[in-house]
ZALUM-727306 format. One record per atom (N, C-alpha, C): residue number from 1; z, x, y; residue in three letters. Coordinates in nm, 3 decimals, decimal comma. Layout:
! ZALUM-727306
<atom k="NUM" w="Z" u="X" v="Y" r="Ala"/>
...
END
This chain:
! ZALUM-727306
<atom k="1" w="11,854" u="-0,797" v="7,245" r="Unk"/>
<atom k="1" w="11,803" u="-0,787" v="7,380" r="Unk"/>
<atom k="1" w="11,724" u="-0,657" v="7,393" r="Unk"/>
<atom k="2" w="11,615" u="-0,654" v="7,439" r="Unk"/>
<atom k="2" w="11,529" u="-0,571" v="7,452" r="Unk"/>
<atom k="2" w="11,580" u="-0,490" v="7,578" r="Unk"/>
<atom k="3" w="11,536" u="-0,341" v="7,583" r="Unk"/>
<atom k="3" w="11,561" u="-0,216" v="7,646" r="Unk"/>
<atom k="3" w="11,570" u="-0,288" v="7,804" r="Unk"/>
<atom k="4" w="11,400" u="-0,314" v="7,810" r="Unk"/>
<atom k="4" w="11,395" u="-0,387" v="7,931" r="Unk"/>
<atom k="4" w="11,480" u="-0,484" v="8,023" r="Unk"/>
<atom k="5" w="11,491" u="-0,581" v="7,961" r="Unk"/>
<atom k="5" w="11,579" u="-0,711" v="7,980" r="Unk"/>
<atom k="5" w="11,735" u="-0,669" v="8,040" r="Unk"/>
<atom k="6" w="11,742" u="-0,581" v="7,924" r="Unk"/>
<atom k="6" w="11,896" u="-0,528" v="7,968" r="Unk"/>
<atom k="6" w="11,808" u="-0,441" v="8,121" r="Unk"/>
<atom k="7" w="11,835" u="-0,317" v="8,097" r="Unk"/>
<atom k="7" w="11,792" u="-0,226" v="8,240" r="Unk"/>
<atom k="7" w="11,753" u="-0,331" v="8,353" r="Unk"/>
<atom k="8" w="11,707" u="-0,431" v="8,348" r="Unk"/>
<atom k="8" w="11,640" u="-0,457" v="8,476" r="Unk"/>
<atom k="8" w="11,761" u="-0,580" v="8,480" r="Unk"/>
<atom k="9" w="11,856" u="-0,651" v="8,428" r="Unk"/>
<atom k="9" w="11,943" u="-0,735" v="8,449" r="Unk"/>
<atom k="9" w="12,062" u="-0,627" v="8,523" r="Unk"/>
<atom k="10" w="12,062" u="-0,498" v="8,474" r="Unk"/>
<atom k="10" w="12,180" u="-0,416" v="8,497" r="Unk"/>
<atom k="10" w="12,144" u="-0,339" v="8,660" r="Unk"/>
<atom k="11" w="12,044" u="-0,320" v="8,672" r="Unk"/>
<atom k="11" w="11,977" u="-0,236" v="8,740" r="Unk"/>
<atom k="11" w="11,978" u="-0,393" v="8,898" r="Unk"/>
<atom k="12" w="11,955" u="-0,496" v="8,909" r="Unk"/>
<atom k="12" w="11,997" u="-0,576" v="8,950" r="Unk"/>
<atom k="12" w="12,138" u="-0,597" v="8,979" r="Unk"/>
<atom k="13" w="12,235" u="-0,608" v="8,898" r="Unk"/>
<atom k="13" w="12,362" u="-0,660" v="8,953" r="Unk"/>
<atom k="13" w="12,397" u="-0,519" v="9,041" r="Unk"/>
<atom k="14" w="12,354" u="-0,429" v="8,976" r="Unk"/>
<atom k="14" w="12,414" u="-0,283" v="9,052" r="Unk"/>
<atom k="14" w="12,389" u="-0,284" v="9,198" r="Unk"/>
<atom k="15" w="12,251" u="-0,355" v="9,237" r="Unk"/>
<atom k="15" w="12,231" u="-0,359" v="9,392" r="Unk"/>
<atom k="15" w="12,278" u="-0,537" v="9,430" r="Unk"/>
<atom k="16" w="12,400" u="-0,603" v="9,380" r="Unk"/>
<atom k="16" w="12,467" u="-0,702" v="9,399" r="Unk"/>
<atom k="16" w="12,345" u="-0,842" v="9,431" r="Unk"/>
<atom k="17" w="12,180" u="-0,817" v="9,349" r="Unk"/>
<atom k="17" w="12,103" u="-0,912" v="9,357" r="Unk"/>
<atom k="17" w="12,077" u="-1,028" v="9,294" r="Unk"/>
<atom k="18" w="12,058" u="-1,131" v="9,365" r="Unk"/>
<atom k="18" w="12,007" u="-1,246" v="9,268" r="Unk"/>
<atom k="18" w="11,863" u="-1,217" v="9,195" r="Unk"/>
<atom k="19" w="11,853" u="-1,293" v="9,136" r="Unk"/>
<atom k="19" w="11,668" u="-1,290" v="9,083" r="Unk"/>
<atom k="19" w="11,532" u="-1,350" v="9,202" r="Unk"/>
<atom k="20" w="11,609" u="-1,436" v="9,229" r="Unk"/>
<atom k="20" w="11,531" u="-1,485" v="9,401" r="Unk"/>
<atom k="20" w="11,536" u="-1,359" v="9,504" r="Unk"/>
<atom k="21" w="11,614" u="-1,280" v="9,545" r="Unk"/>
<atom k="21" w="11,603" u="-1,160" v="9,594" r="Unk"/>
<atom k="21" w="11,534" u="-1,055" v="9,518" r="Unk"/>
<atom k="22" w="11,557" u="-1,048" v="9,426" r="Unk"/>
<atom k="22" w="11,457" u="-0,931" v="9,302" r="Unk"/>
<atom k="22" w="11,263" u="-0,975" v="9,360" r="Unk"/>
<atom k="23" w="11,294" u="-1,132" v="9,349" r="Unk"/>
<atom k="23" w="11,136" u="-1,160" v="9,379" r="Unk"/>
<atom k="23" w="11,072" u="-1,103" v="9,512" r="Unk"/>
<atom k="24" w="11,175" u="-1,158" v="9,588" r="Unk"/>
<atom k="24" w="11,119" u="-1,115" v="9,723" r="Unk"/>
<atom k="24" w="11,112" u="-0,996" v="9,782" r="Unk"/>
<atom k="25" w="11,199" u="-0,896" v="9,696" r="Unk"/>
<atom k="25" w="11,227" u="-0,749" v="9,769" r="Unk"/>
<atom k="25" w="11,050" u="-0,705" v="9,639" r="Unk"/>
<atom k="26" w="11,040" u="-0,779" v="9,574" r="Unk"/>
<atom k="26" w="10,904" u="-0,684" v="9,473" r="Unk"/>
<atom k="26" w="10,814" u="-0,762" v="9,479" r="Unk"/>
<atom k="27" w="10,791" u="-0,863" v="9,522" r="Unk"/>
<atom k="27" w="10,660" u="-0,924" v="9,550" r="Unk"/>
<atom k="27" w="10,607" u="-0,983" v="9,399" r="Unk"/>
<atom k="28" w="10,713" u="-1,041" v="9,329" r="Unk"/>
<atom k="28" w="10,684" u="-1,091" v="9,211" r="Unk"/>
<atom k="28" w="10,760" u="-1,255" v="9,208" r="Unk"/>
<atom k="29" w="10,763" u="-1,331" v="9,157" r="Unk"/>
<atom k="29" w="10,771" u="-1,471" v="9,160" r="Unk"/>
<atom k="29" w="10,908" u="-1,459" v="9,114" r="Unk"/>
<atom k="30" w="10,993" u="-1,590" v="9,106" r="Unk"/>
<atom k="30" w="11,111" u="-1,563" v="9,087" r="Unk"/>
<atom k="30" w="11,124" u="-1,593" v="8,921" r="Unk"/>
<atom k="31" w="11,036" u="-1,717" v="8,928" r="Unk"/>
<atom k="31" w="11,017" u="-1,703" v="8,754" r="Unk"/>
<atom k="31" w="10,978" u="-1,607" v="8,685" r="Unk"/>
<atom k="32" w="10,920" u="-1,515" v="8,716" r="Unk"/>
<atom k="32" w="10,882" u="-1,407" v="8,637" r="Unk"/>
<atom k="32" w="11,009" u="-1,335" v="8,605" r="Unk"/>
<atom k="33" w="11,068" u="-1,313" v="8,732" r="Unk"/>
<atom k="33" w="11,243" u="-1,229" v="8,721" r="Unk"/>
<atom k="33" w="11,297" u="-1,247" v="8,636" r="Unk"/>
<atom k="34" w="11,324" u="-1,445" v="8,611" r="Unk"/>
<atom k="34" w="11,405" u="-1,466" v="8,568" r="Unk"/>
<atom k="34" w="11,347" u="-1,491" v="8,365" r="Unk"/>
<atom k="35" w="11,209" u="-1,480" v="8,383" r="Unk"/>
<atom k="35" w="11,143" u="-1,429" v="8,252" r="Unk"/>
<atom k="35" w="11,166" u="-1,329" v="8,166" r="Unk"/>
<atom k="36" w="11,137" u="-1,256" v="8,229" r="Unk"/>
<atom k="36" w="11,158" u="-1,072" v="8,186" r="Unk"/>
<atom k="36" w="11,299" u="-1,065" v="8,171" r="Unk"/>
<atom k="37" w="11,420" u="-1,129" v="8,231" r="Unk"/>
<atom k="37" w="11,527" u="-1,082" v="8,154" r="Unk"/>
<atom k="37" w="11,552" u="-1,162" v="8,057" r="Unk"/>
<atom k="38" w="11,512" u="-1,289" v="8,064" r="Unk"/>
<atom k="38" w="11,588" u="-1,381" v="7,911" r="Unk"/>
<atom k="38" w="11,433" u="-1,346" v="7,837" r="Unk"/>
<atom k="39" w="11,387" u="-1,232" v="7,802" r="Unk"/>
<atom k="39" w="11,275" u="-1,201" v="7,718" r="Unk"/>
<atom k="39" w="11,171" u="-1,326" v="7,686" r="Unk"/>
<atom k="40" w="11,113" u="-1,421" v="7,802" r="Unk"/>
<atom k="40" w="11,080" u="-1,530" v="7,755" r="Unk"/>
<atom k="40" w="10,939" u="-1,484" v="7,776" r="Unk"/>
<atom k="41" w="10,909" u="-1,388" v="7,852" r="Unk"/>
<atom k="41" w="10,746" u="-1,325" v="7,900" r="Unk"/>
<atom k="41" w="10,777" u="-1,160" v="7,870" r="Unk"/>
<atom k="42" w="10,652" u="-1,120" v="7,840" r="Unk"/>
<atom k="42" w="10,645" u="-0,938" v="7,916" r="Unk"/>
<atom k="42" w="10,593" u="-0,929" v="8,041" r="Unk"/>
<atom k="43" w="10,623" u="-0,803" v="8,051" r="Unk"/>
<atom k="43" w="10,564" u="-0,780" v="8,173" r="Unk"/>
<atom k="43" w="10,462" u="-0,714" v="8,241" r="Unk"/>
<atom k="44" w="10,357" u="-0,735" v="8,283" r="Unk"/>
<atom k="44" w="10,222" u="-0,669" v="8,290" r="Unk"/>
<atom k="44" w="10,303" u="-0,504" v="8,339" r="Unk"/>
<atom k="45" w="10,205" u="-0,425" v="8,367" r="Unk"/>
<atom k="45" w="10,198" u="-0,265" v="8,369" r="Unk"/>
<atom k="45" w="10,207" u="-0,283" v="8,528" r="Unk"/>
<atom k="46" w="10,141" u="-0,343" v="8,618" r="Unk"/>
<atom k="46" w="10,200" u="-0,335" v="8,773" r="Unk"/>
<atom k="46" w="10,302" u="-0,449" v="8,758" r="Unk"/>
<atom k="47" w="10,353" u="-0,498" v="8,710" r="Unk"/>
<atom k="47" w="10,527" u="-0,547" v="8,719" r="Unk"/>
<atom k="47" w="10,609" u="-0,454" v="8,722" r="Unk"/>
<atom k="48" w="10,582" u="-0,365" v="8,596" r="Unk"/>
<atom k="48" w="10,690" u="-0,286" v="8,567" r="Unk"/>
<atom k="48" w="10,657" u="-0,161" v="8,686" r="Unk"/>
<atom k="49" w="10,557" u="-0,123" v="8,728" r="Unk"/>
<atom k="49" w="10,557" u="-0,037" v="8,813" r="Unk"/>
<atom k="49" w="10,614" u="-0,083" v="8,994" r="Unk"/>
<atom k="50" w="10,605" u="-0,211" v="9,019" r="Unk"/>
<atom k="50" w="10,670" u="-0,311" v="9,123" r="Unk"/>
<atom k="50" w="10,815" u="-0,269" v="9,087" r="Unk"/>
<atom k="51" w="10,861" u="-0,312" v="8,930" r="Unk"/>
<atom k="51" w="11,054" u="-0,282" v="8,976" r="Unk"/>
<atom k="51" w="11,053" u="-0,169" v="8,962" r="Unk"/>
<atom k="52" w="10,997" u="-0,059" v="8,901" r="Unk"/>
<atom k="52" w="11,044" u="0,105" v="8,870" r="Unk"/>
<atom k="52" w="11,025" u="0,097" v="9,048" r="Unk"/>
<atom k="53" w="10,977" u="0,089" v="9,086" r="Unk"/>
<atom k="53" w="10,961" u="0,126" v="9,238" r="Unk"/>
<atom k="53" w="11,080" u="0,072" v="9,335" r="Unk"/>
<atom k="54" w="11,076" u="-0,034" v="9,330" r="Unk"/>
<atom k="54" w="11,173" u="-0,094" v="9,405" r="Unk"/>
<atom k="54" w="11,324" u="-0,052" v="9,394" r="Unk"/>
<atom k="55" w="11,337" u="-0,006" v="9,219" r="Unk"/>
<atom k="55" w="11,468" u="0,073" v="9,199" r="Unk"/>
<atom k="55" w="11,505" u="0,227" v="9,223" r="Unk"/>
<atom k="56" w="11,376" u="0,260" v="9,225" r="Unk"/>
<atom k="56" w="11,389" u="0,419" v="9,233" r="Unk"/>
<atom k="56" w="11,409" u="0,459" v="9,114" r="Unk"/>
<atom k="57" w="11,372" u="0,400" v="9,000" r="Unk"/>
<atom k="57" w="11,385" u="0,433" v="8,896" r="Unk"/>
<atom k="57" w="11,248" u="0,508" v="8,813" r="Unk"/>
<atom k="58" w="11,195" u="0,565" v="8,680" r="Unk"/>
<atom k="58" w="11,110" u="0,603" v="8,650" r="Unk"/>
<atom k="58" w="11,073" u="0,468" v="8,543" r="Unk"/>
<atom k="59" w="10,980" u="0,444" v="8,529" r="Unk"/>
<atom k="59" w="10,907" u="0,329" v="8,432" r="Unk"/>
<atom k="59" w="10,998" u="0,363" v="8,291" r="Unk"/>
<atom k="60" w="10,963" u="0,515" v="8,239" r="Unk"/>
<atom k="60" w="11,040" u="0,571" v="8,104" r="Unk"/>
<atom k="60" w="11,212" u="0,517" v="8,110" r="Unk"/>
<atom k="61" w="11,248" u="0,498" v="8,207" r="Unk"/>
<atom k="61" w="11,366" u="0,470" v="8,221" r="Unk"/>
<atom k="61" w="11,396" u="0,267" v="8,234" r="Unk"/>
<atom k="62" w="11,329" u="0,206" v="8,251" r="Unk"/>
<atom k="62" w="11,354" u="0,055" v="8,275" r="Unk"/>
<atom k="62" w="11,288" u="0,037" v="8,173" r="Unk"/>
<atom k="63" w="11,209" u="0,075" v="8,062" r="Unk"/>
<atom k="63" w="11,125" u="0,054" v="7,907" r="Unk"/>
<atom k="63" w="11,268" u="0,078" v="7,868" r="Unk"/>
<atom k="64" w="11,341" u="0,181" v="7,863" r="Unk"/>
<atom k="64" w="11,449" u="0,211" v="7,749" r="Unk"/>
<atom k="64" w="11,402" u="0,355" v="7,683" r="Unk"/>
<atom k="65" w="11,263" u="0,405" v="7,753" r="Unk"/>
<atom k="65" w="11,238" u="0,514" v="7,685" r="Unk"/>
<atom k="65" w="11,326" u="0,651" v="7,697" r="Unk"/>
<atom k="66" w="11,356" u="0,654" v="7,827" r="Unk"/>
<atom k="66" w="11,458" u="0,766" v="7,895" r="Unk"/>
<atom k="66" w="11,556" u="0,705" v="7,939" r="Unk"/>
<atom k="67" w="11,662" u="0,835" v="7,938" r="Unk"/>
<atom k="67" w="11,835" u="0,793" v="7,988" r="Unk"/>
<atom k="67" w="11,843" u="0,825" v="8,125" r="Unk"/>
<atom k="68" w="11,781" u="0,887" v="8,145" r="Unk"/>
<atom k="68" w="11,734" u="0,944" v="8,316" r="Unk"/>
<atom k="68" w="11,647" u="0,832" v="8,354" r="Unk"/>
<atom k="69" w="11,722" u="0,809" v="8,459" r="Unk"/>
<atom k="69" w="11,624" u="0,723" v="8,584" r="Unk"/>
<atom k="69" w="11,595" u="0,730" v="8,657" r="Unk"/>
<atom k="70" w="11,606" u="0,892" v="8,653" r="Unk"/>
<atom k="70" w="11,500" u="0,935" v="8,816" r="Unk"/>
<atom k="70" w="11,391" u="1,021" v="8,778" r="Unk"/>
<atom k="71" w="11,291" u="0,931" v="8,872" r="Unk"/>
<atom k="71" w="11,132" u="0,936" v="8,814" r="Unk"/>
<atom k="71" w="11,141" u="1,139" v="8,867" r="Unk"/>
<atom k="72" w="11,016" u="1,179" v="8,772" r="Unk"/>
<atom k="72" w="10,981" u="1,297" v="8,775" r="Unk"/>
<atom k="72" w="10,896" u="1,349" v="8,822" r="Unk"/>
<atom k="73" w="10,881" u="1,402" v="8,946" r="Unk"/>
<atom k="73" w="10,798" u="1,474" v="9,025" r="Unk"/>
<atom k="73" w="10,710" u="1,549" v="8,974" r="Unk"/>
END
């Protein structure tokens, strides 16, 4: 399972969401949601900037690049 897939499945249950809510709180389709975690698509560069946002997270951090997930000022 890729960095992604995980973080954004984990990063989800943590705010007690479905993937139909993931869509609608980010303005992304629900298939896509449910894409990006069973690694069946990637995800364009404003996807990933749609959930880093929506989580309060930093992009480096939902890639798997950083352990910190709070974006850097």
């Amino acid at each position: 399972m890729s960095a992604f897939s995980e973080r954004l499945r984990e990063l989800r249950a943590s705010k007690n969401l479905t993937q139909k809510q993931l869509a609608e709180g980010t303005g992304l389709s629900e298939r896509a949601c449910q894409s990006y975690e069973l690694e069946i698509r990637e995800p364009t560069l404003g996807s990933i900037n749609k959930l880093a946002d929506f989580f309060e997270v930093s992009t480096d951090y939902l890639l798997g690049r950083s352990d910190n997930p709070k974006p850097q000022k």
